[in-house]
Structures are given as C-alpha cells and as structure tokens.
MOPAC internal coordinates of N, CA, C and O (Angstrom, degrees):
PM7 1SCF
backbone

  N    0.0000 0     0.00 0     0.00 0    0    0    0
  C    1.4465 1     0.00 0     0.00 0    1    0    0
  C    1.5273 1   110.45 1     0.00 0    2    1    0
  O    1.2310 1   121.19 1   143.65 1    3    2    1
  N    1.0999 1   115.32 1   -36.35 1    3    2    1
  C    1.5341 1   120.85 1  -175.06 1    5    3    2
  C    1.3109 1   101.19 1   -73.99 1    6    5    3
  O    1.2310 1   114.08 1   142.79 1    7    6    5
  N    1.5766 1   128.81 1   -37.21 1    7    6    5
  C    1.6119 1   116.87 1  -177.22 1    9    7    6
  C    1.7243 1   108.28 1   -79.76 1   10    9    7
  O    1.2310 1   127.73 1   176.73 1   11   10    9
  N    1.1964 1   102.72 1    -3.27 1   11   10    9
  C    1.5349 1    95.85 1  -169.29 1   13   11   10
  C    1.7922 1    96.33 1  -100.41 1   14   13   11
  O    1.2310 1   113.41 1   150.80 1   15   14   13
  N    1.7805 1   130.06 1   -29.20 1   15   14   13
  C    1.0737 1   128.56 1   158.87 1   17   15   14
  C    1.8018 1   104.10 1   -47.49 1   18   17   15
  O    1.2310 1   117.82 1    95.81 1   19   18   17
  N    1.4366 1   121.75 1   -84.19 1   19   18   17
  C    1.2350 1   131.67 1   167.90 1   21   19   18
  C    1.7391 1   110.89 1    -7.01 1   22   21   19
  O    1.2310 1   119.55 1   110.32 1   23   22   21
  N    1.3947 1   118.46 1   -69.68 1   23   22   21
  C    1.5641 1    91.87 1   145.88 1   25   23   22
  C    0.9952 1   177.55 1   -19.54 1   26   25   23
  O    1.2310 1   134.96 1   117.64 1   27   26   25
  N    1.4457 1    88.66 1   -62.36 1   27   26   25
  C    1.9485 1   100.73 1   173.82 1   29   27   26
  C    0.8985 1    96.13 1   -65.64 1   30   29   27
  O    1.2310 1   103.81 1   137.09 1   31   30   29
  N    1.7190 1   147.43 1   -42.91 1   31   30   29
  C    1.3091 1   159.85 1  -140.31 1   33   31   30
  C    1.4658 1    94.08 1   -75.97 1   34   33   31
  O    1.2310 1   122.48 1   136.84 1   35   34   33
  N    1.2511 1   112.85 1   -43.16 1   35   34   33
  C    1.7230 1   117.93 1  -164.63 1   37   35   34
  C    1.5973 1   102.08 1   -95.32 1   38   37   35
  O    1.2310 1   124.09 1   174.20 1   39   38   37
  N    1.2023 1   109.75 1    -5.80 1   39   38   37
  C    1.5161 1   105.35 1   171.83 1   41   39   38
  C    1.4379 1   121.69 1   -78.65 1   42   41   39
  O    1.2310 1   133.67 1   137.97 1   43   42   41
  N    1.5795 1    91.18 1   -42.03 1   43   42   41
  C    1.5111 1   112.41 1  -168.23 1   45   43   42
  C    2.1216 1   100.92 1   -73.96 1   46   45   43
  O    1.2310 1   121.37 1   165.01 1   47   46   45
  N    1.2009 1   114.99 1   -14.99 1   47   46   45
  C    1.2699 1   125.32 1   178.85 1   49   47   46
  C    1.6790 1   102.85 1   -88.64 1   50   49   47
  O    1.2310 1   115.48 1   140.23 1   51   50   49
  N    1.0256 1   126.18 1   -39.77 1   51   50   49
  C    1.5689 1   133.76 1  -174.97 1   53   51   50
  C    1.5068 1   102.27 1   -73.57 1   54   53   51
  O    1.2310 1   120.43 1   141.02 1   55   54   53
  N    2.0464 1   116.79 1   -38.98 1   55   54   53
  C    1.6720 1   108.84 1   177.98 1   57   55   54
  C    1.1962 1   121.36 1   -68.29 1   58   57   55
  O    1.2310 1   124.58 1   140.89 1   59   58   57
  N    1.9083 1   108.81 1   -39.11 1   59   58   57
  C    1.1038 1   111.79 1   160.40 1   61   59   58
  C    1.2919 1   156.96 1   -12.18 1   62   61   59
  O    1.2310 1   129.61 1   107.06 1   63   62   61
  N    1.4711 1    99.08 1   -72.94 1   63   62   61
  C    1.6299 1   151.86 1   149.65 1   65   63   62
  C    1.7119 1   109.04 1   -31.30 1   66   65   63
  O    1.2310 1   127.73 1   110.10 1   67   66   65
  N    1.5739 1   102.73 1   -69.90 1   67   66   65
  C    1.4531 1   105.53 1   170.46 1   69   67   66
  C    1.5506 1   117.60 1   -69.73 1   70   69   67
  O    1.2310 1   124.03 1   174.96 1   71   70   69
  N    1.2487 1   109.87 1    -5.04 1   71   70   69
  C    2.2035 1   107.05 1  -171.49 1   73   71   70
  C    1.6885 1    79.58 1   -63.52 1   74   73   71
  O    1.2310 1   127.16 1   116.20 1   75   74   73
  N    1.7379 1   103.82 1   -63.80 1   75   74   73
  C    1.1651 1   135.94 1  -139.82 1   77   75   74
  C    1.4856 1   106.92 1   -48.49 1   78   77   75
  O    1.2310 1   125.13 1   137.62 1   79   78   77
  N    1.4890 1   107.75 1   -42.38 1   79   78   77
  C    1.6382 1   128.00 1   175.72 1   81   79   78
  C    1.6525 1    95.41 1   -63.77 1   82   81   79
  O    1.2310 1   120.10 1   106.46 1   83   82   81
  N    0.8235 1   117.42 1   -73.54 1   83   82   81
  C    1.7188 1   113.96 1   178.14 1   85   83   82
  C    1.0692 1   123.40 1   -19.40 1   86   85   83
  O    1.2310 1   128.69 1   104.04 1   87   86   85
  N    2.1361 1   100.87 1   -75.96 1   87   86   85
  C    1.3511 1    89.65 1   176.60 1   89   87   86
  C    1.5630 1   135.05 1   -46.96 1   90   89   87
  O    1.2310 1   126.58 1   140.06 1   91   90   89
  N    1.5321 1   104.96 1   -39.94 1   91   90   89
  C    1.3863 1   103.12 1   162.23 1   93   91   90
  C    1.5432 1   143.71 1   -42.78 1   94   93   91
  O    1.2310 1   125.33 1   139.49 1   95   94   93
  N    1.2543 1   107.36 1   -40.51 1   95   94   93
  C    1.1850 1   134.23 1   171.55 1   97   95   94
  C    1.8388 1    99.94 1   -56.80 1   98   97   95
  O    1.2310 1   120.08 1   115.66 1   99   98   97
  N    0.8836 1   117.46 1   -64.34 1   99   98   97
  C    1.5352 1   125.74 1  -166.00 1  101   99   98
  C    2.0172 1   105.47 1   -58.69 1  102  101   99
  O    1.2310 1   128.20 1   136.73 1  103  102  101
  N    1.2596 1   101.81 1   -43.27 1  103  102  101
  C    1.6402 1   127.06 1  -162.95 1  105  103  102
  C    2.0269 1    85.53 1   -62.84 1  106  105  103
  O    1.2310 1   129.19 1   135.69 1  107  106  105
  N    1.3519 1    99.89 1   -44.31 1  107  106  105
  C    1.7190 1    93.28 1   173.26 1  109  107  106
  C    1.4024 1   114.19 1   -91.69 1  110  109  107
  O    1.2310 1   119.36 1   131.63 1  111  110  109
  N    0.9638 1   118.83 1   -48.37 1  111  110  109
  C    1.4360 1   121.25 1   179.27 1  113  111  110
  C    2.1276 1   117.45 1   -48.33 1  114  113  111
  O    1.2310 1   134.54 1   127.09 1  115  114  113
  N    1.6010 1    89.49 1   -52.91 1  115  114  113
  C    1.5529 1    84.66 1  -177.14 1  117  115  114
  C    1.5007 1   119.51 1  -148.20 1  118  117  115
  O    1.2310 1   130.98 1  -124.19 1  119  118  117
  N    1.7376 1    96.41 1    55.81 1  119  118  117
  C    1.4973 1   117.21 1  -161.05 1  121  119  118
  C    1.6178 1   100.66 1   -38.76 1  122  121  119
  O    1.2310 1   114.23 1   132.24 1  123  122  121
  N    1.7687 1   128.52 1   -47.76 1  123  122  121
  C    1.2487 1    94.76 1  -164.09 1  125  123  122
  C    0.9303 1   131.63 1   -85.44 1  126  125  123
  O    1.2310 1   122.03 1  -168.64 1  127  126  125
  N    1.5922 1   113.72 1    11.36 1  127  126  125
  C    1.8291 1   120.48 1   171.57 1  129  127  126
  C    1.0954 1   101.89 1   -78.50 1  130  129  127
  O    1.2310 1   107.93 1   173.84 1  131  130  129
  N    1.6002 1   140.14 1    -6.16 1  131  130  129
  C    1.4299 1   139.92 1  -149.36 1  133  131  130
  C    1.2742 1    85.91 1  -105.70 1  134  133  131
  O    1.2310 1   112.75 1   101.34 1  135  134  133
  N    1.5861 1   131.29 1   -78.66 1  135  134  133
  C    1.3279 1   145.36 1   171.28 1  137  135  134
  C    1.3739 1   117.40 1   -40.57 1  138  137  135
  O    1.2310 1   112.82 1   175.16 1  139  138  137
  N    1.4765 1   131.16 1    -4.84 1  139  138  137
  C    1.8003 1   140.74 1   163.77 1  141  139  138
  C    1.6026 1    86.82 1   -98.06 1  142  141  139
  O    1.2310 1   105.76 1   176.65 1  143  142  141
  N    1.1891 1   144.02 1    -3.35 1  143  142  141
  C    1.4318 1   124.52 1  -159.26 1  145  143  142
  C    1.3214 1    99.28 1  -110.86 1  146  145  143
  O    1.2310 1   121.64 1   137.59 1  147  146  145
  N    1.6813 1   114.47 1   -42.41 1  147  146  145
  C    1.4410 1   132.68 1   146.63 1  149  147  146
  C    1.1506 1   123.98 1   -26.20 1  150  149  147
  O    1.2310 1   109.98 1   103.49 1  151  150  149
  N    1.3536 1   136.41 1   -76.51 1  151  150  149
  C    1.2528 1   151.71 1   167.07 1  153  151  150
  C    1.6478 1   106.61 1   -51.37 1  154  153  151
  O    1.2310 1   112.41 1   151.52 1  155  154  153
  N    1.5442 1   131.93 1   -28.48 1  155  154  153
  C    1.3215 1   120.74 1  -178.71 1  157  155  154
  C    1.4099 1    87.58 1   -69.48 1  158  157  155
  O    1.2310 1   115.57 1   111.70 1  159  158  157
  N    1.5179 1   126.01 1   -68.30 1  159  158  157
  C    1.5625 1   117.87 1  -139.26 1  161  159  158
  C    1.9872 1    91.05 1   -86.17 1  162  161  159
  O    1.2310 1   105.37 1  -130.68 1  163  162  161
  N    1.6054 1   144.70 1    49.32 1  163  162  161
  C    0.9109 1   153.40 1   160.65 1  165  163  162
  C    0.9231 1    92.75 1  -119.27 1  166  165  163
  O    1.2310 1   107.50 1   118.15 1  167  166  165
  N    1.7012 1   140.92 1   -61.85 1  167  166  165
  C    1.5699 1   138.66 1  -166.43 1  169  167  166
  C    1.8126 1    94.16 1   -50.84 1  170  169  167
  O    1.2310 1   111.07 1   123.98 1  171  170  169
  N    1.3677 1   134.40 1   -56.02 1  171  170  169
  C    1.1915 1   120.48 1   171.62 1  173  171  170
  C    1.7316 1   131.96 1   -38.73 1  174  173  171
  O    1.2310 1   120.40 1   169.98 1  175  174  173
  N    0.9419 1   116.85 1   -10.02 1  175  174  173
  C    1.4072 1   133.57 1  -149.11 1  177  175  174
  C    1.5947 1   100.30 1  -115.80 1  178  177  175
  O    1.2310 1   122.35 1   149.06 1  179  178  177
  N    1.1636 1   113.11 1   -30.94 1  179  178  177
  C    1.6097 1   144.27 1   158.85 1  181  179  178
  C    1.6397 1   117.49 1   115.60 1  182  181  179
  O    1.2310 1   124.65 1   163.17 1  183  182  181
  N    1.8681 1   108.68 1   -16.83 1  183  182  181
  C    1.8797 1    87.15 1   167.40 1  185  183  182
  C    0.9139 1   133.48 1   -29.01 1  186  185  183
  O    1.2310 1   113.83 1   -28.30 1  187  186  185
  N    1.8514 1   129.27 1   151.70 1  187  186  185
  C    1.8008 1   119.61 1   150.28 1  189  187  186
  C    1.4775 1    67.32 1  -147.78 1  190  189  187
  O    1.2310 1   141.59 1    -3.24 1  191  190  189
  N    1.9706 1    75.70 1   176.76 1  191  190  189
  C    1.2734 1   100.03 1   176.44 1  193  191  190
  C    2.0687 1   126.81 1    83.29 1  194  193  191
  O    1.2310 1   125.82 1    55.54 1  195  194  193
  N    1.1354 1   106.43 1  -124.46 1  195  194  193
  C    1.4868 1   115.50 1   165.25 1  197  195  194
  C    1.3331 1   123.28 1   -99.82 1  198  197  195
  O    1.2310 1   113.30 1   160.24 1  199  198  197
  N    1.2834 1   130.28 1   -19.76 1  199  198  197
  C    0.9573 1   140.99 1   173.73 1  201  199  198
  C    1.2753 1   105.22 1   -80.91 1  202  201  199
  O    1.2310 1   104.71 1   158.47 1  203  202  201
  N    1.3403 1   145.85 1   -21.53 1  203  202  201
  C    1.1080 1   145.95 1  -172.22 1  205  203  202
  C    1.9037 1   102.25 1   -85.87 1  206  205  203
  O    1.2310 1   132.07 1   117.64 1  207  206  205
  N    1.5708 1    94.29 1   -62.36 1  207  206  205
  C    1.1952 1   101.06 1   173.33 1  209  207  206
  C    1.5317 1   128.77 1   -53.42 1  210  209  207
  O    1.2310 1   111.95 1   161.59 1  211  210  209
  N    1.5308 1   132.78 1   -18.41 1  211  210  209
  C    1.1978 1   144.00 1   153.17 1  213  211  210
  C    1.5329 1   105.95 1   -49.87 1  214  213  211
  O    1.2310 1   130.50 1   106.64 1  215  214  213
  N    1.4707 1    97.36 1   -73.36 1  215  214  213
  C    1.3449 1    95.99 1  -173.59 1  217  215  214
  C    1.6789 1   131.84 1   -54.55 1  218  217  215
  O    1.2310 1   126.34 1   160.40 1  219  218  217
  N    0.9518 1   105.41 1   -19.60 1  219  218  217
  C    1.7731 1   122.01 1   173.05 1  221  219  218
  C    1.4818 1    87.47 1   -71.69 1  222  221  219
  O    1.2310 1   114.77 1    95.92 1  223  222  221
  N    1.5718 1   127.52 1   -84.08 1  223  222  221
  C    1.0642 1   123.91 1  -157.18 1  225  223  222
  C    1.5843 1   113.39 1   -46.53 1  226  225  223
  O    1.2310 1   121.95 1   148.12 1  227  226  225
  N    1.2758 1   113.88 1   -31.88 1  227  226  225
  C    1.6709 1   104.47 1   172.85 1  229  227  226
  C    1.3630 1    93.10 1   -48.30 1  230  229  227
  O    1.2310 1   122.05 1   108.42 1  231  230  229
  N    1.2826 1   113.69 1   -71.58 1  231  230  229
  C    1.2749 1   124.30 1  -147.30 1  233  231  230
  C    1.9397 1   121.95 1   -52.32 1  234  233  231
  O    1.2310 1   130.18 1   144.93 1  235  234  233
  N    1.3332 1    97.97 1   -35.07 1  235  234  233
  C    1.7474 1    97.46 1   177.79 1  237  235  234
  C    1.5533 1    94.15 1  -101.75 1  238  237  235
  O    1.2310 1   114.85 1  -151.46 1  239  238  237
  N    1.2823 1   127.36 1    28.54 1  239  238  237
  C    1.4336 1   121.67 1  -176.35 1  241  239  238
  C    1.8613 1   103.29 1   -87.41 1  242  241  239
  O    1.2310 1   134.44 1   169.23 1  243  242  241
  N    1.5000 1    89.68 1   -10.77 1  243  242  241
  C    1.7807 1    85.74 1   179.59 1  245  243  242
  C    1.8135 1    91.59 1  -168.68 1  246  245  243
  O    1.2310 1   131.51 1   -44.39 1  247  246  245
  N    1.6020 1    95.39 1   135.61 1  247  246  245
  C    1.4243 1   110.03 1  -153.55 1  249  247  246
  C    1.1672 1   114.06 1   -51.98 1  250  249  247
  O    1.2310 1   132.40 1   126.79 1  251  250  249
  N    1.6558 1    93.65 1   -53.21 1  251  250  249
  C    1.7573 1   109.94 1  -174.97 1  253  251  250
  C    1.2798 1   114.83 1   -30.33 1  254  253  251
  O    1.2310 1   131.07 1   118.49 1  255  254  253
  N    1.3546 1    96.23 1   -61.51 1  255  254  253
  C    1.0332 1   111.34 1  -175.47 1  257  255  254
  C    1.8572 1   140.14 1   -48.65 1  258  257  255
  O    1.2310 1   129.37 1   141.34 1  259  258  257
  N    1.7358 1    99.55 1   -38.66 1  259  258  257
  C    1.2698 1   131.89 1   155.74 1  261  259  258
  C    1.6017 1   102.17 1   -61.88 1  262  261  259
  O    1.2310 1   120.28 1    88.86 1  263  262  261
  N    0.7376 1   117.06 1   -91.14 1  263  262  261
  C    1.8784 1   108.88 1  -176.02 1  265  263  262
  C    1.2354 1   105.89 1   -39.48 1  266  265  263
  O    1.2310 1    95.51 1  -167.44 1  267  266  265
  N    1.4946 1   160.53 1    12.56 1  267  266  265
  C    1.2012 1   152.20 1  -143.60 1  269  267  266
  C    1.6708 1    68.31 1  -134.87 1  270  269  267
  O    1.2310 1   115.06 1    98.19 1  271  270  269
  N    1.1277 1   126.98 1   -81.81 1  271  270  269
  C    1.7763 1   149.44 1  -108.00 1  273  271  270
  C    2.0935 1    65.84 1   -99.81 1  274  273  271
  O    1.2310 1   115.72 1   121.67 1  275  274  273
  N    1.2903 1   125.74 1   -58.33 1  275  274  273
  C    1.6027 1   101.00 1  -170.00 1  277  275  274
  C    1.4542 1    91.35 1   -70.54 1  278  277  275
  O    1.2310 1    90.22 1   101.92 1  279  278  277
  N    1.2476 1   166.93 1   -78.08 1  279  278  277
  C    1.4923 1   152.36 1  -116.68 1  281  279  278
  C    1.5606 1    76.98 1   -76.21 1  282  281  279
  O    1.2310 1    94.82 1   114.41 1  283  282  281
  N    1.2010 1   161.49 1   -65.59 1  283  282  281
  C    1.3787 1   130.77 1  -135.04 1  285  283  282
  C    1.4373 1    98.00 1   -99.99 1  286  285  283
  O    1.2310 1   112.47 1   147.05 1  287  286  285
  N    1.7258 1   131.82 1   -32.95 1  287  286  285
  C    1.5924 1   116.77 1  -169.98 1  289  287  286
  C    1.2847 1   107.09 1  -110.28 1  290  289  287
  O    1.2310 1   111.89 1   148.82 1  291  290  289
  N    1.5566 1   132.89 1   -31.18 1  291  290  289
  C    1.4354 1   116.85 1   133.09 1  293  291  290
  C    1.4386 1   141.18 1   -21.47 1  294  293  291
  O    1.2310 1   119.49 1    99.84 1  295  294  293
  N    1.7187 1   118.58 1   -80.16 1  295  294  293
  C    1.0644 1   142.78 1  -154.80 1  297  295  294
  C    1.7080 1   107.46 1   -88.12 1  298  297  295
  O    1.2310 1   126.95 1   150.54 1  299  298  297
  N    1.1972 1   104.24 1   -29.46 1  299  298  297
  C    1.4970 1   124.43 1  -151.59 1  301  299  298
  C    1.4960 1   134.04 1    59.89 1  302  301  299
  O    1.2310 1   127.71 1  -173.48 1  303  302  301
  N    1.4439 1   102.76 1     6.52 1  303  302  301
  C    1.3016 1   121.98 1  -149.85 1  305  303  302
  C    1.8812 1   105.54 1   -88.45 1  306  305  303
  O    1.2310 1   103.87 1   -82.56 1  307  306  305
  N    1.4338 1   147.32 1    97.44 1  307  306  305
  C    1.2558 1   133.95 1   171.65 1  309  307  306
  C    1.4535 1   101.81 1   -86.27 1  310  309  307
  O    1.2310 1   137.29 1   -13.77 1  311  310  309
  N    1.8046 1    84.11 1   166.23 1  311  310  309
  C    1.4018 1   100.46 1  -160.96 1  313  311  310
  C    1.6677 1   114.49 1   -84.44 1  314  313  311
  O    1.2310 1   120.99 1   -39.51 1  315  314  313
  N    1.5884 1   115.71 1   140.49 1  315  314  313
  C    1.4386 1   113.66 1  -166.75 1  317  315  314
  C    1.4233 1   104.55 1   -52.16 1  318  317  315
  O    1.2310 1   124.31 1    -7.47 1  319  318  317
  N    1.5476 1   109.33 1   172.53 1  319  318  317
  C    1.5532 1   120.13 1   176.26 1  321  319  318
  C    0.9605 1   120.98 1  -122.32 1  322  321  319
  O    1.2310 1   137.42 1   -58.63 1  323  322  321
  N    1.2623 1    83.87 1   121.37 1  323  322  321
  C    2.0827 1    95.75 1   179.49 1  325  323  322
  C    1.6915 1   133.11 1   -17.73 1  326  325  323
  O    1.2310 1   120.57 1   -85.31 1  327  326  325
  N    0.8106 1   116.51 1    94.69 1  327  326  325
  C    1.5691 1   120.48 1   168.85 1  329  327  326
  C    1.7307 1    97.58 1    91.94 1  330  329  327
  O    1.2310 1   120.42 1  -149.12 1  331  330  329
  N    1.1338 1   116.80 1    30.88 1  331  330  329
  C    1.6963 1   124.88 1   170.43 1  333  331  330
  C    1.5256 1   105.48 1   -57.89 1  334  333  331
  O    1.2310 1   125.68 1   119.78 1  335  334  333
  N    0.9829 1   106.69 1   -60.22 1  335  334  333
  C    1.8581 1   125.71 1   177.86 1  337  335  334
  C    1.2538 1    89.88 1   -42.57 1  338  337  335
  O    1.2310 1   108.96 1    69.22 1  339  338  337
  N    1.5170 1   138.27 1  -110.78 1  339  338  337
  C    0.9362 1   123.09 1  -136.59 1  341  339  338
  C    1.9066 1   119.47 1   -63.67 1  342  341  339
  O    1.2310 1   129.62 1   135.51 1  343  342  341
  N    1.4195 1    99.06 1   -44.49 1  343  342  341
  C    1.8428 1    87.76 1   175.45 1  345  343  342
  C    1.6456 1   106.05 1   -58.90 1  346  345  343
  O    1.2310 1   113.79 1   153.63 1  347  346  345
  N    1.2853 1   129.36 1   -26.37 1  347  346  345
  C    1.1111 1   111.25 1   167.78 1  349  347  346
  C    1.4249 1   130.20 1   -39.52 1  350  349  347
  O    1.2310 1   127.67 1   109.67 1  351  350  349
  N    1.3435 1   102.84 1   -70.33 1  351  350  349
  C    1.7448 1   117.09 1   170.55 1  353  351  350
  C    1.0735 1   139.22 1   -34.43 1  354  353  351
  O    1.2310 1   133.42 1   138.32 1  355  354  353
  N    1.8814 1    91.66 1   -41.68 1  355  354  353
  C    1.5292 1   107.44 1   174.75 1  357  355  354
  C    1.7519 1   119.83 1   -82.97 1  358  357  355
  O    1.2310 1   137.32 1   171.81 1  359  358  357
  N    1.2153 1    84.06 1    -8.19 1  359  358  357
  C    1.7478 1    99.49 1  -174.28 1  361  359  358
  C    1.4873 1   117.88 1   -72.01 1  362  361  359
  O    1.2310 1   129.29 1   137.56 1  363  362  361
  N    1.7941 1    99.70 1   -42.44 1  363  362  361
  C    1.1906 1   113.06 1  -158.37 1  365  363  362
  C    1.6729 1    92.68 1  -109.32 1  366  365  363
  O    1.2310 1   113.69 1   143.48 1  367  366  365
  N    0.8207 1   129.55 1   -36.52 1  367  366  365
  C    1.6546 1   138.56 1   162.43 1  369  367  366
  C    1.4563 1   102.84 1   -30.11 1  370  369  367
  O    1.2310 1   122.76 1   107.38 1  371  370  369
  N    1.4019 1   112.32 1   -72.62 1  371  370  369
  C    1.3811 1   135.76 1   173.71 1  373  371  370
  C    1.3388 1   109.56 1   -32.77 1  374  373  371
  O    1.2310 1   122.78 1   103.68 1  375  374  373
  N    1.5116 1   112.29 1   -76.32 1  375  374  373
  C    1.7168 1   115.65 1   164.79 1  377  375  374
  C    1.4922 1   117.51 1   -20.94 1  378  377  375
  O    1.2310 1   130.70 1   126.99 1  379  378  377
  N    1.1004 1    96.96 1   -53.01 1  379  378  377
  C    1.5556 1   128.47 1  -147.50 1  381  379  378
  C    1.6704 1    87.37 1   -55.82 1  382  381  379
  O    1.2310 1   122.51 1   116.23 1  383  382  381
  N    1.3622 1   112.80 1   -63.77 1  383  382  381
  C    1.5866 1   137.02 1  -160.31 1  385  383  382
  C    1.6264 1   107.13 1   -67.76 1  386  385  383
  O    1.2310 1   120.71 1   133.68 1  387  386  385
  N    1.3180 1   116.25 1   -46.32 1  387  386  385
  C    1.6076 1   126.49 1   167.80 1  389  387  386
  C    1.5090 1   109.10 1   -59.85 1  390  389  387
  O    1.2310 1   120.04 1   122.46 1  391  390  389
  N    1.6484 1   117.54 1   -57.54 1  391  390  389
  C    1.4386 1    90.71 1  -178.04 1  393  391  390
  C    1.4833 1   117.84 1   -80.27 1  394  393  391
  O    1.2310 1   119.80 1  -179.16 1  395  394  393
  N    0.7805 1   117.98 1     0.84 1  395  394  393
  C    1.7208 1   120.28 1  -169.14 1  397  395  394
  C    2.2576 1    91.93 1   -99.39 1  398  397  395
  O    1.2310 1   116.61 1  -156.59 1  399  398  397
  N    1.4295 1   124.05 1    23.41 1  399  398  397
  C    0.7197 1   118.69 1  -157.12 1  401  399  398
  C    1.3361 1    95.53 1  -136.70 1  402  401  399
  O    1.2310 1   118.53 1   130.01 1  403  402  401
  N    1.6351 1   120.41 1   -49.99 1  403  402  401
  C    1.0285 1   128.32 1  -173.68 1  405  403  402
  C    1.6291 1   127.45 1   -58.57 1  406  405  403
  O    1.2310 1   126.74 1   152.31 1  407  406  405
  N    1.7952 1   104.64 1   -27.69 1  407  406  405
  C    1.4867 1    91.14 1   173.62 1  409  407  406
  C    1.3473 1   107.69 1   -95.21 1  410  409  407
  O    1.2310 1   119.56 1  -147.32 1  411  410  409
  N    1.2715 1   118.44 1    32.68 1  411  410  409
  C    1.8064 1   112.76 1   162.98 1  413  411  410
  C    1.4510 1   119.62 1  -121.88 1  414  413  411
  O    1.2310 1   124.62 1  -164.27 1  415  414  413
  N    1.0438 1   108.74 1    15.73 1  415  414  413
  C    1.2568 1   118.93 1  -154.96 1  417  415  414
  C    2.0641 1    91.89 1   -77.42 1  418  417  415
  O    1.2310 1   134.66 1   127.48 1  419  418  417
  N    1.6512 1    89.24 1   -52.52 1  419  418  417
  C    1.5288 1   101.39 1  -176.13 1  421  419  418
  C    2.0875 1   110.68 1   -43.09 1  422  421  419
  O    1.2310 1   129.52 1   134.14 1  423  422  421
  N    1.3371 1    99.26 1   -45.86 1  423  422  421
  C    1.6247 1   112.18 1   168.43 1  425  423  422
  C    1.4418 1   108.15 1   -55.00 1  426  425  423
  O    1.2310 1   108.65 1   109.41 1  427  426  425
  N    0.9407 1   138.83 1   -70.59 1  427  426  425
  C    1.5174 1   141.06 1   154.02 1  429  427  426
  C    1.3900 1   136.12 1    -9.66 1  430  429  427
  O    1.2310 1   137.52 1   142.12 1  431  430  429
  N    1.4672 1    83.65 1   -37.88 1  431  430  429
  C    2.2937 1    94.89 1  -174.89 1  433  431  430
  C    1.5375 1   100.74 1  -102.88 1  434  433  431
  O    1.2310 1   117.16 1   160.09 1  435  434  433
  N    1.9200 1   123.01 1   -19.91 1  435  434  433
  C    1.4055 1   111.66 1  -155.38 1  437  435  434
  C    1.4310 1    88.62 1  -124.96 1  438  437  435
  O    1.2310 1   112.70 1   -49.40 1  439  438  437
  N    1.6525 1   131.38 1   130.60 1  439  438  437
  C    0.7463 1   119.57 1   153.26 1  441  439  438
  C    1.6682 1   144.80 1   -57.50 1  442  441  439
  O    1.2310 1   125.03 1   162.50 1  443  442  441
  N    1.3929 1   107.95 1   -17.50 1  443  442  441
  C    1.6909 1   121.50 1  -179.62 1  445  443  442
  C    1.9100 1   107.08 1  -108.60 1  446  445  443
  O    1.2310 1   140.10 1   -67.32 1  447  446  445
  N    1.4007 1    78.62 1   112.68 1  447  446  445
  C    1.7018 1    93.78 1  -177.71 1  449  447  446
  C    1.9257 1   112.22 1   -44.94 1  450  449  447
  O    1.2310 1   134.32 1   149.56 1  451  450  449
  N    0.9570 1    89.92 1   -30.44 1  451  450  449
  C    2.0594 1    89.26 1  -173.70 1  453  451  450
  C    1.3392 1    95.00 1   -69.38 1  454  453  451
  O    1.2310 1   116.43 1   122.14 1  455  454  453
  N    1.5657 1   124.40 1   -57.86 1  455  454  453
  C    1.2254 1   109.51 1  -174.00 1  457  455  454
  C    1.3306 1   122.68 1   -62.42 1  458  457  455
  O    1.2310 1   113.78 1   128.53 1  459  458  457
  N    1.5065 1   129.37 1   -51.47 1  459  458  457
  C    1.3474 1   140.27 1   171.31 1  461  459  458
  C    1.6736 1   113.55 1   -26.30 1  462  461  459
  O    1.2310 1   122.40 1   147.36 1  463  462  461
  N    1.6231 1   113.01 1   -32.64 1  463  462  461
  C    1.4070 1   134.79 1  -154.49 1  465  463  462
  C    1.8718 1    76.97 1   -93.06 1  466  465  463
  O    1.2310 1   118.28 1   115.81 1  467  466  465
  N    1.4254 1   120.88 1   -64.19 1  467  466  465
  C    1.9059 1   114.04 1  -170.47 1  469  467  466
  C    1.7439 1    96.57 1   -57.49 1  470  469  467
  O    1.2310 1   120.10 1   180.00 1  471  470  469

C-alpha cells in the first residue's frame, strides 16, 4: 500500500510537470488566447476596465509568474509538495503493517490457538 501511495504521489508530480510544460508551450505559441484566458478568470474576481488591465499586465509581465496564476485559477491544479511521496508511503506502509498486525498479535502472546482465538 505504501508503494502504491508513493506512486500516485509521483504521478501527480509527473501531471503537474507536464500542465506546467503546456502551459508554457501555449504562453509562446498563442500568447493572446493565454492573456483572454487571464482576463476571463480576473473578470470573475470582479475587475473591468483599467484595473483589470493593470492587473493582467502585472500578471503576464513575467512568465513564471503567468503559468503560476493559470495552473491554480485556470487549471485549478497546485503545485505537488515536496517529499509527499515518500512520507506518504511510509505513512501508509506503516499503517498498513500495525493494522495487519493487530489481529495476530493475540496468536503471538498465547501459545494455544482456542485461547488466543477468546
């Protein structure tokens, strides 16, 4: 169970990874659908006008930053967390080993199976 948590963890870091390449990809490829996509999920937020347009321009004024602001109000998607994978694994591994432990424990302490079983 813990290697299969340890996974998903590394999956969800690999989709990530690829949003991130995308968005990039698009930001050169077809900046002004990127910068209308900007301004859609700001019009939600309630700017118009100049104030809107300020705020966009912060915003595609530096890429990172633009791919940051679409992966979370675009995409919805935040970015994985550091070392999730492994405390994951060990977390649920761990679990994993205690409960799968506890109903033998009684077999363990009693030598005669009938009693071990009361």
């Amino acid at each position: 169970m813990g290697l299969r948590d340890y996974l998903a963890a590394q999956t969800d870091i690999e989709h990530f990874d690829a949003e991130v390449a995308r968005e990039r990809r698009e930001i050169a490829d077809v900046p002004g659908r990127e910068v209308a996509e900007v301004e859609s999920v700001l019009r939600g937020y309630g700017p118009l006008g100049e104030p809107l347009v300020r705020v966009r321009r912060a915003i595609t004024a530096d890429r990172d930053r633009w791919v940051e602001f679409l992966m979370r109000f675009e995409r919805g998607i935040e970015g994985p967390v550091p070392r999730r994978a492994l405390t994951s694994a060990f977390t649920i591994g761990g679990a994993s080993i205690v409960g799968g432990l506890m109903p033998l424990v009684p077999y363990m302490l009693v030598q005669v199976v009938a009693d071990a079983m009361m």
